[in-house]
Structures are given as structure tokens and as C-alpha cells.
C-alpha positions as CSV (number, residue, x, y, z in Angstrom):
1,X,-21.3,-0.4,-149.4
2,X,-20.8,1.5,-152.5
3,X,-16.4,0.7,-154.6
4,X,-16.6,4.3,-156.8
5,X,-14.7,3.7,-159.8
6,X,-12.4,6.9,-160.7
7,X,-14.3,9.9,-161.8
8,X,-18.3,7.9,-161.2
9,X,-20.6,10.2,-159.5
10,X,-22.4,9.4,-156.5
11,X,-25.2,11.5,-154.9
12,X,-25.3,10.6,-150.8
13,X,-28.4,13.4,-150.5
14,X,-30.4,11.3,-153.1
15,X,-29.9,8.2,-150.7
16,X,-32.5,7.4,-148.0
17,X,-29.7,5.1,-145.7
18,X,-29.2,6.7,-142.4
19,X,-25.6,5.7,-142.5
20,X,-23.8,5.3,-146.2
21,X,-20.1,4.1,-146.5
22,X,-18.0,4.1,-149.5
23,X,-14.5,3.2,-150.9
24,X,-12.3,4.1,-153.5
25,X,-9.0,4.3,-154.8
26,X,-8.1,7.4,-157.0
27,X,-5.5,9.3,-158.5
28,X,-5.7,12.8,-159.6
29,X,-8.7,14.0,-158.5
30,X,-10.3,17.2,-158.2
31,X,-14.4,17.1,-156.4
32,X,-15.3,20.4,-157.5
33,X,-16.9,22.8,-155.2
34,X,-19.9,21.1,-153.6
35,X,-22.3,20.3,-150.7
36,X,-24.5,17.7,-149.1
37,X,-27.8,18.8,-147.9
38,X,-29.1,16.4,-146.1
39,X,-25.7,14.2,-145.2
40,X,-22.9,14.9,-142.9
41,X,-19.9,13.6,-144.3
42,X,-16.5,11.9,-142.3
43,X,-13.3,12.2,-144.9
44,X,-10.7,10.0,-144.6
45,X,-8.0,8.2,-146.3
46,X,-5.8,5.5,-144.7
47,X,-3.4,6.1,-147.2
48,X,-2.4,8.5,-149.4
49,X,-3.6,12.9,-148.6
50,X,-6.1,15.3,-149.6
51,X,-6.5,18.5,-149.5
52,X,-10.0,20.2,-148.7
53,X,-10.7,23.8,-149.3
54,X,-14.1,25.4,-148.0
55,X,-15.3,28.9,-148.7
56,X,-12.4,30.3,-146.4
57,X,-9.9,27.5,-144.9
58,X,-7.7,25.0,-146.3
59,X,-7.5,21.5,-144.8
60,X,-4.4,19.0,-145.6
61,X,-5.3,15.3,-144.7
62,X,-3.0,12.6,-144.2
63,X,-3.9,9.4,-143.2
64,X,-3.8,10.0,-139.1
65,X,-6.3,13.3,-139.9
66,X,-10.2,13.2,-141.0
67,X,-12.4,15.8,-141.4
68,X,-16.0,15.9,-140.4
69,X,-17.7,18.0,-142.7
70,X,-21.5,19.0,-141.6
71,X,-24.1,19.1,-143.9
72,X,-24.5,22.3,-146.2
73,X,-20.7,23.2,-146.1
74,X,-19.2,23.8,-149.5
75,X,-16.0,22.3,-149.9
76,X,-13.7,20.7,-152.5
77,X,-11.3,17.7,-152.4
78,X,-8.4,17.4,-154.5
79,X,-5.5,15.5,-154.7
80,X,-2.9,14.8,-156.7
81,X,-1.4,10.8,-156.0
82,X,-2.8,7.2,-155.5
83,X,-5.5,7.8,-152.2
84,X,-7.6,5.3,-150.4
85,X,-10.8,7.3,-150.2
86,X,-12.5,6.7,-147.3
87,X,-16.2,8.3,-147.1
88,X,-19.1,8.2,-144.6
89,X,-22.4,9.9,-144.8
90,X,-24.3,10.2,-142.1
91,X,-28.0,11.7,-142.2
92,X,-28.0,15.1,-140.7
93,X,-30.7,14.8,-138.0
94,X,-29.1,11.4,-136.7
95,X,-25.7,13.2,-136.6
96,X,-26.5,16.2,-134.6
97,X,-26.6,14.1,-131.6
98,X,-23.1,13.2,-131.5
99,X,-21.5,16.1,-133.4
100,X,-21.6,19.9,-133.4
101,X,-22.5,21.9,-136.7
102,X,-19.0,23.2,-137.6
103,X,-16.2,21.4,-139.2
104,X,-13.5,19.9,-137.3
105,X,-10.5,18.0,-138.1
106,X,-9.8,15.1,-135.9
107,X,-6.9,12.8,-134.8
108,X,-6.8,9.1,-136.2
109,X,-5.9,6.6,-133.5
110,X,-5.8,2.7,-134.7
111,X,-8.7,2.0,-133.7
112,X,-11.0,4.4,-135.6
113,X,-9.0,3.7,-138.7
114,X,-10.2,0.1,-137.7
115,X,-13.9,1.4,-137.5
116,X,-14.1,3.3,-140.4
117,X,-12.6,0.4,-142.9
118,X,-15.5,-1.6,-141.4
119,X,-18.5,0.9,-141.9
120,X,-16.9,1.6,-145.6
121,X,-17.0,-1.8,-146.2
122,X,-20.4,-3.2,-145.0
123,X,-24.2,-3.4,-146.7
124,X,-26.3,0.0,-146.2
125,X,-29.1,-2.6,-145.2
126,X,-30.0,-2.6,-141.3
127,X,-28.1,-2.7,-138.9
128,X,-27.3,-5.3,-137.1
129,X,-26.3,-5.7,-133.6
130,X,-22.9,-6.1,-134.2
131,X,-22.7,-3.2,-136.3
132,X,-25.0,-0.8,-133.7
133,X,-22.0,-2.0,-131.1
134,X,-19.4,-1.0,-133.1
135,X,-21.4,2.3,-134.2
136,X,-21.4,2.7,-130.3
137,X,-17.7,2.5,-130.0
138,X,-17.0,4.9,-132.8
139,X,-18.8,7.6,-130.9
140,X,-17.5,7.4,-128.4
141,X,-13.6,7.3,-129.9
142,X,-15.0,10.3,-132.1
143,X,-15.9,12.2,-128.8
144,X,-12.5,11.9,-127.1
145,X,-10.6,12.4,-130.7
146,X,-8.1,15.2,-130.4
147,X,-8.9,18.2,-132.7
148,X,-6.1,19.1,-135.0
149,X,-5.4,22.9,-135.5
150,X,-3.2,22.8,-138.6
151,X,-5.3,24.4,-141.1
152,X,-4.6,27.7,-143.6
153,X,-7.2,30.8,-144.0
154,X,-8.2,31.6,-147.3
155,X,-8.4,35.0,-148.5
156,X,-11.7,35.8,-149.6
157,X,-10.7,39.1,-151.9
158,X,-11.5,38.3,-155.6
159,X,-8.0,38.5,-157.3
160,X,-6.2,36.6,-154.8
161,X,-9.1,34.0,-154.0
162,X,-8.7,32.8,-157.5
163,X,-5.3,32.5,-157.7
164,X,-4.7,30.3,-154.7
165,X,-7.3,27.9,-156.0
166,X,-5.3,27.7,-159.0
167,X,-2.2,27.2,-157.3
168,X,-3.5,24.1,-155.1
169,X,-5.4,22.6,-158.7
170,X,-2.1,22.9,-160.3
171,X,0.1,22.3,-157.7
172,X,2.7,25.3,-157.8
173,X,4.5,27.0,-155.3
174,X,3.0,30.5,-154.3
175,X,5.6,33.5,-155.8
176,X,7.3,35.6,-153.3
177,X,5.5,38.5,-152.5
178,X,7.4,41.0,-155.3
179,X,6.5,38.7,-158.0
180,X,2.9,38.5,-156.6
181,X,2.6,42.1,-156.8
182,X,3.9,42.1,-160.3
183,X,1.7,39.5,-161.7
184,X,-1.4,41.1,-159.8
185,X,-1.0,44.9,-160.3
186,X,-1.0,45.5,-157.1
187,X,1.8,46.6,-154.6
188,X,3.0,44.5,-151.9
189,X,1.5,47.0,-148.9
190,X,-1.8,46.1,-150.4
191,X,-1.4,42.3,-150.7
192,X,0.2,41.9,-147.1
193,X,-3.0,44.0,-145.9
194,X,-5.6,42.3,-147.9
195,X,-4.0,38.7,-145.9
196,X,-3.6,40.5,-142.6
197,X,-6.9,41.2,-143.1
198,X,-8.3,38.5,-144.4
199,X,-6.3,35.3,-142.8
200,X,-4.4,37.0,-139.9
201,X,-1.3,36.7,-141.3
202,X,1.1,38.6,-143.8
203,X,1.2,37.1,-146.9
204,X,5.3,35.9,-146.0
205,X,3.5,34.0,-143.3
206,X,0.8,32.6,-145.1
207,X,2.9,31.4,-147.5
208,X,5.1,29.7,-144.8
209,X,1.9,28.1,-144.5
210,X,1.2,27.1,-147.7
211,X,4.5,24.9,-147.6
212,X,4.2,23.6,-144.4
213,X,1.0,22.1,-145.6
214,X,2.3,21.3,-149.2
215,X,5.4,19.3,-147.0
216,X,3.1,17.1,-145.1
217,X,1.3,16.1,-148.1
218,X,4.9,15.5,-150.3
219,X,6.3,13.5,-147.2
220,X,3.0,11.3,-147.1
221,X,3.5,10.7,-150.5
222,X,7.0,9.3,-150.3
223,X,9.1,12.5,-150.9
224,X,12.9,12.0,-149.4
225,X,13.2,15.2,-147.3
226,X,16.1,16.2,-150.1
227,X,12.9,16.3,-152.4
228,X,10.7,17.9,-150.6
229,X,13.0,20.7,-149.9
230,X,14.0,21.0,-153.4
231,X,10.1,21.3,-155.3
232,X,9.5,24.0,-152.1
233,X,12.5,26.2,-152.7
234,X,14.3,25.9,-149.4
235,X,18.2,26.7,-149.7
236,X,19.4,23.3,-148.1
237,X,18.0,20.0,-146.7
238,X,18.7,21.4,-143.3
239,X,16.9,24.5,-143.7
240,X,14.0,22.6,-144.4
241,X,14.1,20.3,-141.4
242,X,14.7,23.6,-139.2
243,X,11.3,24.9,-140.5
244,X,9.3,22.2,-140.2
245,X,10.6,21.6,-136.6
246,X,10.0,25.3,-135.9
247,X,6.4,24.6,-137.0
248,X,5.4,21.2,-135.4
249,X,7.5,20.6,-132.6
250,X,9.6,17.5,-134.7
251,X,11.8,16.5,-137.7
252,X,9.8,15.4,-140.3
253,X,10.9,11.9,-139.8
254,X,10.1,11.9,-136.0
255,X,6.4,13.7,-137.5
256,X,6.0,11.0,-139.9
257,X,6.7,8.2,-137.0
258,X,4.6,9.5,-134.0
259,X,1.5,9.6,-136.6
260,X,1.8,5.9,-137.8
């Protein structure tokens, strides 16, 4: 069991333990870009968000989402509020039996949240058989996890690459695409066919995106919905529960409610 204390490094590659869980509660935190060599790593907070980057998605994370990250993949974490950091590494060769190589982000029922509090919480000594049992259980709750879709591309072209990193380090809203264009040189043809190229979508879209992601995170965060459409530009309350039920299928409220 390892308590990180805001901003104390920890090295999970430089640890032998086939299984390493740690805790933390932070505020304003940014991971830098980074990778595990010889770890798999589960993210998760049971309160609080995060958002991960990797070379070319973007991953929000509430607390009924995790994220397994396989070892080798670069990726950042960030976030912006109080978080209940929730971490587990697992060595690489032990994980490859139960998961595939790739990332995936993964539904939260109660029960896992359960499991992971416990393996975040207990000694990196052997296992006992208690803990092998409940090791067993977790697999097998991982294995029939639903996979969550709701993640944004990244565009990998220079200019704009840096530029969305700085908007998610300093939390601003992404310009419309005229101002884009005027801030980058270039003209808005180009931009919507470097993202068309790049994530799929125009750059409109992606930015639809952007703040259906940056709502999820403000709502997690205890944002009314009068706030959250105010800080993401939306003309009225009601135009920003029309969006977000266009997007996920529910009000906010009703999103926020099916995921405790």
C-alpha cells in the first residue's frame, strides 16, 4: 500500500511487487507525459475526474469510468479539482493473461469500485488467500465490464497538437473555428481538413466534443447545469441540456443518476 502525498513521485517500474496499489487525494494536478515499462496500470478515482491524454485520444474519467492503460503507452493525467486517485499496477507478464495490449476504458459497477478500494488499500506483501479470492473476482468483473466509447481523437499535426494540450492544462474553451484560423494563420478549409483528417471529424464537431467531455467533468465536479452551460458558451440552460441529451441519450441529471 503506498498514501502519495500531492506532487511525491513514485516509480511502479522500479518496484519488484507483482501487484502494487496506491491512494491519493490531489488537487490540481498535471502527470506529465509518461510511461510504465514493465507495469500495466488501472486508473480510477471514486470521486472527483480526470482527464488522460495519450499520443492521439483524449479520455474523461468520472468516477463510474477507469481506464486500463497497458504498459509502454504514453499518457498524461490531469485534473483540475479535489480527486480520490485510485492506482493499480500490475506487472506486464502477469497481466497479459487477463487483458489485451490496447487501452480500454471500462464501466464501474459497485462492486469493482468495492475491489479496487481494497487492493489500493492493502500491504504489497503476499498474497493471501483472501486476497487471491478476491483478485479472482475482479477478473472476472473486469472481463464482463462494459467498454465505454466516449473518447476524443487528438490531432496529431504540430500547430494544432500543441494548442489542444494547452487548452486542457489551462482549462479554456476551444475558439470557434474563425478565430482558430486567425490565431493560427491558417484558413478554416485547412483546419477542418487537418481534423477530418486527422480525428474523423470537422473541427465544429470536434469541438462539440471537446464540451461534451469538458460537461461531464464540470457536472462531476458539482457544477449546477446553469453553470456549466454558462463557462461552455451555450445560449441558454436548455440549449445545453438539448445537447447533451442529443449526445448521450439523457439529461444530465438522469446521466449523473444512472451512473451512481
Amino acid at each position: 500500500m503506498a498514501i502519495l502525498k500531492q506532487n511525491e513521485e513514485f516509480d511502479a517500474d522500479a518496484l519488484k511487487e507483482k501487484i502494487i496499489g496506491i491512494a491519493s487525494d490531489m488537487v490540481m494536478h498535471d502527470s506529465g507525459f509518461h510511461n510504465h515499462k514493465t507495469k500495466a496500470q488501472l486508473l480510477y478515482a471514486p470521486s472527483g475526474c480526470m482527464t488522460v491524454t495519450t499520443s492521439d485520444h483524449q479520455f474523461i474519467l468520472p468516477p463510474f469510468r477507469m481506464l486500463w492503460i497497458p504498459a509502454n503507452e504514453t499518457h498524461r493525467v490531469n485534473f483540475r479539482n479535489v480527486v480520490a486517485y485510485r492506482s493499480i499496477y500490475f506487472d506486464s507478464e502477469y497481466a497479459e493473461k487477463y487483458m489485451s495490449s490496447s487501452l480500454k476504458v471500462l464501466h464501474v459497477n459497485a462492486l469493482l469500485k468495492e475491489i479496487i478500494e481494497r487492493i489500493c488499500f492493502w500491504e504489497w506483501a503476499s498474497l493471501n488467500t483472501t486476497q487471491k479470492n478476491l483478485l479472482n473476482v475482479f477478473w472476472d468483473e473486469i472481463g464482463k465490464a462494459p467498454e465505454e466509447r466516449l473518447e476524443l481523437k487528438m490531432p496529431i499535426d504540430r500547430r494544432f497538437k500543441k494548442m489542444v494540450e494547452e487548452w486542457t492544462i489551462r482549462n479554456s474553451m476551444p475558439p470557434m473555428l474563425k478565430k482558430l484560423a486567425e490565431e493560427t494563420g491558417a484558413v478554416e478549409k485547412t483546419i477542418t481538413r487537418i481534423f477530418k483528417k486527422e480525428t474523423h471529424l470537422s473541427y465544429q464537431e470536434w469541438r462539440q466534443q471537446w464540451r461534451l467531455q469538458r460537461s461531464i467533468e464540470l457536472l462531476v465536479d458539482g457544477n449546477s447545469i446553469g453553470e456549466v452551460s454558462h463557462i461552455l458558451d451555450f445560449s441558454s440552460d436548455s440549449a445545453f441540456i438539448e445537447f447533451f441529451k442529443k449526445h448521450t441519450g439523457s439529461t444530465p441529471l438522469q446521466y449523473l443518476m444512472k451512473n451512481e
